[in-house]
C-alpha positions in Angstrom: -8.1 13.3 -14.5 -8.6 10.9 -11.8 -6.9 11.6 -8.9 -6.8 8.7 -5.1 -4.8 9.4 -1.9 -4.3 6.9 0.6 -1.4 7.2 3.4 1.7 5.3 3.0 1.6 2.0 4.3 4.0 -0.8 4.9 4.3 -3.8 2.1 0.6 -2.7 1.4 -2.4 -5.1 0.0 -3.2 -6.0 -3.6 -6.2 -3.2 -3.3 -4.1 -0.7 -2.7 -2.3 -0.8 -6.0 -5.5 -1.9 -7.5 -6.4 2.0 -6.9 -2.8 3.1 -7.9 -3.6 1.4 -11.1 -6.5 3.0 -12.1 -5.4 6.7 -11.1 -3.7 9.0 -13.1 -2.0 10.9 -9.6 -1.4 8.3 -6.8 -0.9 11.0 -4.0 0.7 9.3 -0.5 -0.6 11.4 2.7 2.2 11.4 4.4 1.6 14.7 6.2 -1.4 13.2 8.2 -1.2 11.8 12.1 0.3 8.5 12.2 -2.7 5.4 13.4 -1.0 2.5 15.7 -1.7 -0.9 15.0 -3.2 0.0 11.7 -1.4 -1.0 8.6 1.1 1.9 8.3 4.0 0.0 9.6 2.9 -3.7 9.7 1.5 -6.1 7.0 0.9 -10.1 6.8 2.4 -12.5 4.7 1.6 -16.3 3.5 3.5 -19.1 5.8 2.5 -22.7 6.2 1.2 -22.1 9.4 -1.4 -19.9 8.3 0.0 -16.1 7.9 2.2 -13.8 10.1 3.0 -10.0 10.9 6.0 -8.4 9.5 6.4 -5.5 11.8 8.3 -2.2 11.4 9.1 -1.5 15.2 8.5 2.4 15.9 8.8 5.3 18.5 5.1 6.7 18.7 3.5 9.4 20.4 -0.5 10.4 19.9 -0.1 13.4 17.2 3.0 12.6 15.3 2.3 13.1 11.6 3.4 10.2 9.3 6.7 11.4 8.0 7.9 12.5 11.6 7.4 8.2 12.6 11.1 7.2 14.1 12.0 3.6 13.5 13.4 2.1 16.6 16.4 0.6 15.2 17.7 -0.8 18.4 15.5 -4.0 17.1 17.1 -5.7 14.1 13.8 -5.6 12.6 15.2 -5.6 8.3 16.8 -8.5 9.2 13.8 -10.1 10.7 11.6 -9.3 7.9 14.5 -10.7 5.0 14.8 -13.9 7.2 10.8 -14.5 7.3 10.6 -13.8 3.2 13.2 -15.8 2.4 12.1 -18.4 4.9 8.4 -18.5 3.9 8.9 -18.0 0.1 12.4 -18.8 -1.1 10.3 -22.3 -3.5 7.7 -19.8 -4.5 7.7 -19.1 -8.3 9.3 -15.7 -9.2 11.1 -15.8 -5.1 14.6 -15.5 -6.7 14.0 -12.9 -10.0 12.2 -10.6 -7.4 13.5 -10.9 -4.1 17.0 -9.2 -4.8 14.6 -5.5 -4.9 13.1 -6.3 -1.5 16.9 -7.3 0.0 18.2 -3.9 -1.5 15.6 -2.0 0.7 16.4 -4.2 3.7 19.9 -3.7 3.0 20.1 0.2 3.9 19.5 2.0 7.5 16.1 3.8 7.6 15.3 6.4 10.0 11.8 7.5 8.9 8.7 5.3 8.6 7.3 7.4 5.6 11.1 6.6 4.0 10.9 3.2 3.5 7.2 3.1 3.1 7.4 5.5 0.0 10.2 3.6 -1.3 8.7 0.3 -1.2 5.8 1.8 -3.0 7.0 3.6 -5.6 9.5 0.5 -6.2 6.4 -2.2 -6.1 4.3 0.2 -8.8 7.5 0.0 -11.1 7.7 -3.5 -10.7 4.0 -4.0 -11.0 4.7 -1.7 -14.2 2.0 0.8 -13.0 2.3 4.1 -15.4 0.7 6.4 -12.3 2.4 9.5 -11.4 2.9 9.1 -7.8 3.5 12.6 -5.4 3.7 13.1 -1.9 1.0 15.2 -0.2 3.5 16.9 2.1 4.7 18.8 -1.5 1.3 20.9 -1.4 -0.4 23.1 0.7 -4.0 21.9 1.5 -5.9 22.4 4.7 -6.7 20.7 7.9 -10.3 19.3 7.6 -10.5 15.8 6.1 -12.3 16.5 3.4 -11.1 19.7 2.3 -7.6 18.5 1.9 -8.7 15.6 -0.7 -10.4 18.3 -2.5 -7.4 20.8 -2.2 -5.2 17.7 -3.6 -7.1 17.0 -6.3 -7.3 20.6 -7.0 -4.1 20.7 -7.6 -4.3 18.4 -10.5 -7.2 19.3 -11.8 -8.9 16.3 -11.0 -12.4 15.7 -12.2 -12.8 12.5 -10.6 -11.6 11.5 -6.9 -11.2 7.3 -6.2 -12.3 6.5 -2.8 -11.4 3.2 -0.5 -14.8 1.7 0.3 -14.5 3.4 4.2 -14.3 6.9 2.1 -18.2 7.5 2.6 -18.0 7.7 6.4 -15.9 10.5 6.8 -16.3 12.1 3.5 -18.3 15.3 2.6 -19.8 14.8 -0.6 -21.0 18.3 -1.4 -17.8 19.7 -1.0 -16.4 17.7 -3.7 -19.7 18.4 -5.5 -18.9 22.4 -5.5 -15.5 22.3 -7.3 -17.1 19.8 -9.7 -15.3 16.5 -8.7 -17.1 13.4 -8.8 -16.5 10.6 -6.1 -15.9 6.9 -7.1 -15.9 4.0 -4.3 -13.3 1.2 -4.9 -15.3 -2.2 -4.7 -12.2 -4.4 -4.9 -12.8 -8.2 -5.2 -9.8 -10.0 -4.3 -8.6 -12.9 -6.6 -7.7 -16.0 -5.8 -4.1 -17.1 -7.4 -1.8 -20.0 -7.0 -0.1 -19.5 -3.1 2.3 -20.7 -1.2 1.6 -23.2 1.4 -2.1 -24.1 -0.1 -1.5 -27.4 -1.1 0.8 -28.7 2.1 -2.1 -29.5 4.5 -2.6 -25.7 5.8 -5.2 -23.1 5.6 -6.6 -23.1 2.3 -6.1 -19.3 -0.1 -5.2 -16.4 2.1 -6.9 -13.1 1.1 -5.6 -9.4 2.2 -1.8 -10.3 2.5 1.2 -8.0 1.7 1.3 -7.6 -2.6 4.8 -9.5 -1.9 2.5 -12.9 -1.9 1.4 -12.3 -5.0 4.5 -11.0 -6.5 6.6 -13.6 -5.6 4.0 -16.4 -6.8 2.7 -14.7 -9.7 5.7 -12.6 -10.7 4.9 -10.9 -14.2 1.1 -11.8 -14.4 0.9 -10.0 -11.1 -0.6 -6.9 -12.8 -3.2 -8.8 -14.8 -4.2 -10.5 -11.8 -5.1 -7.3 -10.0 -6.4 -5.9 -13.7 -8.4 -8.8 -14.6 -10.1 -9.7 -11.6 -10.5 -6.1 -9.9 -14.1 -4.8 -8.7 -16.0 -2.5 -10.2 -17.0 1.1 -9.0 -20.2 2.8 -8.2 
């Protein structure tokens, strides 16, 4: 049973569902502080200037877990974020087959960061047609300490094998995961290079570490055997 956690992010990167992919539990932390200006409510995408942020505006104070995140709707920020898609990619590819999922989302009134984050998640591994079970950490008791909630996760599931991101070593305590008999894997994720938007037109050349919507909207249903067929490999 191999078991990866990784917070909830916004429109995340094609390495994130590179690890959903391989897991048989995909468990979002929701239940952990909330980090500003990281990618838990931003993420880039591809336009012919180069790339740009797509921004989910929020009330923040040092502390505040994930799923306790207010959005600050006073900005019109789902209408923002539908305009710069459909601005940026309405010629690409698949734009029109996949675009109506995305406008559903943007469509309703969200209150919670974690909300929309999990929803985009879950819908992008069922569009991606990713078979992993996907939970939310807040479900389960676990403790405090950094490491001994991932093991107290993966306990749950009797995991026998936890996927790290390739930061997981710095914070990580190896022997704890070593005394319940779970054995750490580091995701060495090579990003591919696939047809995009905007190369051709006289601008920057392939952009790497965009939102997975790049990739979906040009590559549509290969999408999954671009992230499968190109992927790292781990220690």
């Amino acid at each position: 049973m191999l078991i990866t956690i990784h917070q909830p992010q916004y429109l995340p990167w094609l390495g994130y569902f590179d690890k959903a992919q391989q897991a048989d539990v995909f468990i979002l932390l929701d239940d952990v502080q909330f980090k500003k200006n990281e990618w838990q409510n931003r993420n880039r995408i591809r336009t012919a200037q180069g790339w740009q942020w797509l921004t989910v505006p929020v009330y923040h104070e040092f502390g505040t877990k994930i799923n306790d995140i207010k959005i600050d709707n006073k900005i019109p920020w789902c209408r923002h974020h539908q305009k710069a898609i459909e601005l940026n990619y309405c010629k690409a590819p698949y734009f029109e087959q996949y675009f109506p999922y995305f406008q559903k989302a943007w469509d309703q009134e969200w209150e919670n960061l974690s909300d929309i984050n999990i929803y985009f998640v879950r819908m992008i591994i069922e569009l991606l047609g990713i078979k992993t079970k996907v939970v939310l950490s807040s479900e389960y008791e676990a403790a405090e300490h950094k490491t001994i909630r991932l093991v107290d996760l993966c306990k749950y599931f009797d995991a026998t094998t936890y996927l790290s991101g390739e930061g997981g070593m710095a914070y990580l305590d190896e022997e704890h995961f070593k005394a319940h008999d779970i054995k750490i894997l580091i995701q060495q994720y090579q990003h591919p290079v696939y047809p995009q938007r905007w190369m051709h037109k006289g601008a920057e050349g392939f952009i790497s570490h965009l939102s997975v919507v790049d990739l979906i909207f040009n590559c549509g249903p290969e999408s999954l055997a671009v992230l499968s067929n190109l992927e790292g490999k781990n220690n």
